[in-house]
N, C-alpha and C positions, 0 to 999 in steps of 0.2 A: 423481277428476280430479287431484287432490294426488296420490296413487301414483305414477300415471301419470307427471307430470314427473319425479317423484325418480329412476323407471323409467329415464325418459329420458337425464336426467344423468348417472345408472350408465351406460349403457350407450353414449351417442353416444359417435362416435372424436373425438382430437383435442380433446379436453378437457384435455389437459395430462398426461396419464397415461399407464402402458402399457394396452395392448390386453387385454380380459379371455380370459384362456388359455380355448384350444379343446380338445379332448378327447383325451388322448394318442392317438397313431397305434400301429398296431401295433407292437411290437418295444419297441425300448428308446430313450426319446427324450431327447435331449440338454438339461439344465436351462438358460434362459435366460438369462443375465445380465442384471441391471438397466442396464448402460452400452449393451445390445443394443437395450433398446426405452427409453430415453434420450427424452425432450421436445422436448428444446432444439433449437438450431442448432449445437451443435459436434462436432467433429470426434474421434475417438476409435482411440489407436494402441497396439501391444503389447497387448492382451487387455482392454484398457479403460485402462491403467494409467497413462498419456498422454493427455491430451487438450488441446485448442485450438479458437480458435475457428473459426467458418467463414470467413473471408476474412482470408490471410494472406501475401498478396500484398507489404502493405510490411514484415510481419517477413521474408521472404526478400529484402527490399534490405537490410533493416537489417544482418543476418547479412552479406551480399555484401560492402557498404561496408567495416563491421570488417574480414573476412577479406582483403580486398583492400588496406587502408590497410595492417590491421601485415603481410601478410606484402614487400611493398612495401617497408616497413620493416625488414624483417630480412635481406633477399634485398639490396638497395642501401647503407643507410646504417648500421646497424650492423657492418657488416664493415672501415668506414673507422675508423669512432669507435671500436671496441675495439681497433683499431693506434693509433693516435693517443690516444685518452684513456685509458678504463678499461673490464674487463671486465664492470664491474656495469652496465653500458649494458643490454644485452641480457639480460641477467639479470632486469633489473628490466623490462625491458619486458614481458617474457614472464612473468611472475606479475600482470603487468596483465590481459595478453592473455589470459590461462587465468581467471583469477576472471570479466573480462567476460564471455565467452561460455559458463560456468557458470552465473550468475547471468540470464542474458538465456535462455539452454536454460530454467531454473527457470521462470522467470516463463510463458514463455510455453507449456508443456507441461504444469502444474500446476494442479487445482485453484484457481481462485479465492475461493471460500467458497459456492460455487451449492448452496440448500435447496431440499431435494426437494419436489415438489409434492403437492398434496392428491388422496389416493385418490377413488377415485369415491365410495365409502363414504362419504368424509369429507365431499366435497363436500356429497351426497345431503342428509348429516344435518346439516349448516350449514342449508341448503335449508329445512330442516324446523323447525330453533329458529327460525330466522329467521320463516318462515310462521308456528309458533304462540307469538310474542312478542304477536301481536294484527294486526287488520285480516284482510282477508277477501283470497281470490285470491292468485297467486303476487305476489312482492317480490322487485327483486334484493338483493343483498346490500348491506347498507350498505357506506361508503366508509371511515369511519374506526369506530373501538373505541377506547375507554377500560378500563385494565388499571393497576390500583396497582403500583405495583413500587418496593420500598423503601419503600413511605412517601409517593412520589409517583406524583401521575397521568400515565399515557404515552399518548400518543394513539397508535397501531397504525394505518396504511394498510393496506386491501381489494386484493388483486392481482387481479385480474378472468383472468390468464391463469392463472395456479398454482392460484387457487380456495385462497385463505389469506389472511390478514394477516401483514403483513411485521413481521417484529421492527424494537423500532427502531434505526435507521442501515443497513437495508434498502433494495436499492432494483432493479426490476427494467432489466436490461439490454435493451433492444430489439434489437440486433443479435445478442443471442446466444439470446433469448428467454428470460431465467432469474433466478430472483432470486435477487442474491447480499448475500452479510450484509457488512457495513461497506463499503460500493460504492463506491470512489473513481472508476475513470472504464475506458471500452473504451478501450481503447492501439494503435489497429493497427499500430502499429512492435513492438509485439511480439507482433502477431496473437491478443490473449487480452482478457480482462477482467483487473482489476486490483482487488482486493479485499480480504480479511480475514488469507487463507490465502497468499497469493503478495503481498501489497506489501512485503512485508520485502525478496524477494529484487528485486523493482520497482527497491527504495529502494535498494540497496548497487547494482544494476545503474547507476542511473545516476551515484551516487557515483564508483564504481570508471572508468567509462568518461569522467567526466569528465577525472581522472586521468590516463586513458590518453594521452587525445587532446591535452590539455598537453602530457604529457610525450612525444611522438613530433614535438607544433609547436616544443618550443624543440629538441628534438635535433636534426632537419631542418632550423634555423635554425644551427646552432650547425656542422652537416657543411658547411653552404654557405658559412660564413664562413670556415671553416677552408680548402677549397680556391680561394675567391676570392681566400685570399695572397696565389698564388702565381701564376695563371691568370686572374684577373680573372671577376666573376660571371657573365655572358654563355658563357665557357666551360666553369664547374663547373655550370652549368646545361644546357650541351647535354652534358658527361659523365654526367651525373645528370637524367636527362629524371623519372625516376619520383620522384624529392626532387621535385622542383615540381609534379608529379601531389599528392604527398602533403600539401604546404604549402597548395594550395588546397583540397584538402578538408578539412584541419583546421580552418585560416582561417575558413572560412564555417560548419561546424557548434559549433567551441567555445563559440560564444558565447548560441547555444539550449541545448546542452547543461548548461552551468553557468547560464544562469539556469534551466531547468528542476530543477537539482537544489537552488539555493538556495530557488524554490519550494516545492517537498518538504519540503525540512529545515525549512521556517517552520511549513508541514501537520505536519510531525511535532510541533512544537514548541507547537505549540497547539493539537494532538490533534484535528485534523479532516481531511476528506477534499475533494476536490478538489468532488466534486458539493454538498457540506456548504456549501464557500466560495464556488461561485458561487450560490449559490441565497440566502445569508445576506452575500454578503460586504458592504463599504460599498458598491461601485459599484453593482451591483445595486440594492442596496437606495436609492442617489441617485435612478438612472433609473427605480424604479419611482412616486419620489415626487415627481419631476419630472413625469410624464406625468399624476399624479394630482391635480397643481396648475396643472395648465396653465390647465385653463378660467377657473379663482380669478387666477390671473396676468392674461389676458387681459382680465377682467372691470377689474381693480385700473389694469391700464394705460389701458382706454376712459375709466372713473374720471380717473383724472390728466387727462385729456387733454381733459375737457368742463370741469373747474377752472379750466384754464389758457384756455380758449376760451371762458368763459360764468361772465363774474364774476359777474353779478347773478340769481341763479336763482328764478323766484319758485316760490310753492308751487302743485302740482299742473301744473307747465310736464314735456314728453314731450321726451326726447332720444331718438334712436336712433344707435345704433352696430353699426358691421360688424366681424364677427367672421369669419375665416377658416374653409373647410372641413375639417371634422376635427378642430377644436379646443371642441367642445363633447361634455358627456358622454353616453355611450349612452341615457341618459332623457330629451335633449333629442330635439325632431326635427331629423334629420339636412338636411332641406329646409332648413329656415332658417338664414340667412344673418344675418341682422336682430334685434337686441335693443333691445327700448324700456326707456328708463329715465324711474322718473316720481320727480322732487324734490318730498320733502316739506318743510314749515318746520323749521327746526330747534327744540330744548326747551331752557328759558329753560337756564342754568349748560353745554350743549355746544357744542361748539364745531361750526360751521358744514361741513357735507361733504354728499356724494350719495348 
């Protein structure tokens, strides 16, 4: 009966694995590539050598936006400003404009750090230590593993889709189905995951682009002052329709984009990842301890409030108090509404409470 499952495991599809090869066909049959029979959900371009993920719908606005902003820019207001100011205007914009959409191509065409999944083999034979560690009949696999490393204990996470344990700072991605090593977060502005292998270029993309977009708001700022000398802003603005095109897009994304990048640079600076800090960070970790003390609160407030209501309490006298829906814990019954409280006398050297 044991065979049998591990048979099974070998063999069922859709276990996370490629397909076990069929028998060569007559002639001379072309060797498959691994990005061919791929697990995941993404997407794979140039002979594997490119990939992304499956739904990249706001990376092609993202792309759009940029391309649209600076050329916008280059095509209107740099041709003012380099008669009037200086040549390095456009100069400088355009080594913005080329490292962004480098760095934004990198990110989102590249490898994220996604580990390969577990052979059926491998599975099979987990399956099997697992079964004869002890107890009788199939087990699934545990959830967590303990592994020394250095000197210290690691705990290891079970991926139930890969059929492996994830290294740590592993974590698998559900839109892309994959698990990737040091997982900071799926990005769909750049349509990929963002992880071990790609947040460097992640980190300078957003860097670089914050940059950009500064420096195309004060230039735009700076073309409209210049012909409002002369013309008054009302008409350097209907000469320049696309400067005001450009000044509201800037206006409304610079100020996500630079706190997103001062975000990062804190992530960098104390070496954690974005799923790292919400899952550890203080808020979190407030809300989860608020919600855990709620009923102790609740209980503490009816408290106060039979004190202030019932000076003289004697021993073995029954209060009840109401308690709201939802604020008592899973172990209570959820019917009840109602908590009796019984005062005992108090002991000689304490002081007097319920």
């Amino acid at each position: 009966m044991r065979e049998c499952e591990y048979r099974q495991i070998a063999l069922a599809p859709g276990n996370g694995s490629a397909p076990a090869p069929q028998a060569p066909a007559s002639g001379k049959q072309r060797r498959r590539r691994k990005w061919e029979s791929f697990a995941g959900k993404n997407r794979f371009f140039c002979d594997g050598r490119l990939m992304s993920g499956r739904h990249s719908g706001a990376f092609y606005l993202t792309l759009g936006l940029i391309l649209t902003t600076s050329g916008l820019f280059f095509g209107f207001d740099c041709p003012y400003l380099t008669e009037n100011l200086t040549l390095a205007i456009p100069i400088i914009a355009g080594l913005l404009f080329v490292f962004v959409v480098s760095t934004l191509l990198h990110t989102s065409f590249s490898d994220p750090g996604i580990l390969p999944r577990a052979t059926p083999d491998e599975a099979a034979d987990l399956e099997r230590q697992i079964d004869n560690s002890g107890g009788s009949g199939y087990r699934p696999p545990p959830r967590t593993k303990e592994v020394a490393i250095n000197g210290q204990t690691v705990k290891l996470k079970y991926c139930f889709s890969c059929k492996m344990f994830r290294p740590p700072r592993t974590s698998h991605c559900s839109l892309c189905d994959n698990c990737v090593e040091r997982f900071d977060h799926h990005c769909p502005w750049v349509g990929n995951c963002v992880g071990k292998r790609n947040y460097r270029f992640f980190y300078m993309f957003l860097l670089s682009l914050s940059f950009l977009t500064a420096f195309i708001f004060a230039c735009v700022i700076t073309h409209l002052t210049l012909r409002s000398q002369n013309i008054g802003l009302l008409n350097a603005l209907q000469e320049t329709p696309a400067s005001a095109l450009e000044l509201v897009v800037c206006f409304f994304s610079v100020w996500s984009i630079l706190g997103l990048s001062g975000f990062h640079t804190y992530l960098v600076a104390s070496n954690l990842t974005t799923n790292e800090d919400l899952d550890q960070g203080p808020c979190v970790q407030g809300v989860r301890s608020f919600f855990q003390s709620t009923p102790t609160s609740v209980f503490r407030t009816g408290l106060c409030a039979l004190n202030k209501t019932i000076p003289e309490k004697a021993a073995g006298a029954v209060a009840r108090a109401s308690v709201p829906p939802g604020y008592t814990k899973p172990s209570h019954p959820q019917g009840k509404s109602m908590i009796q409280l019984k005062f005992q006398t108090p002991r000689a050297g304490s002081s007097p409470s319920a």
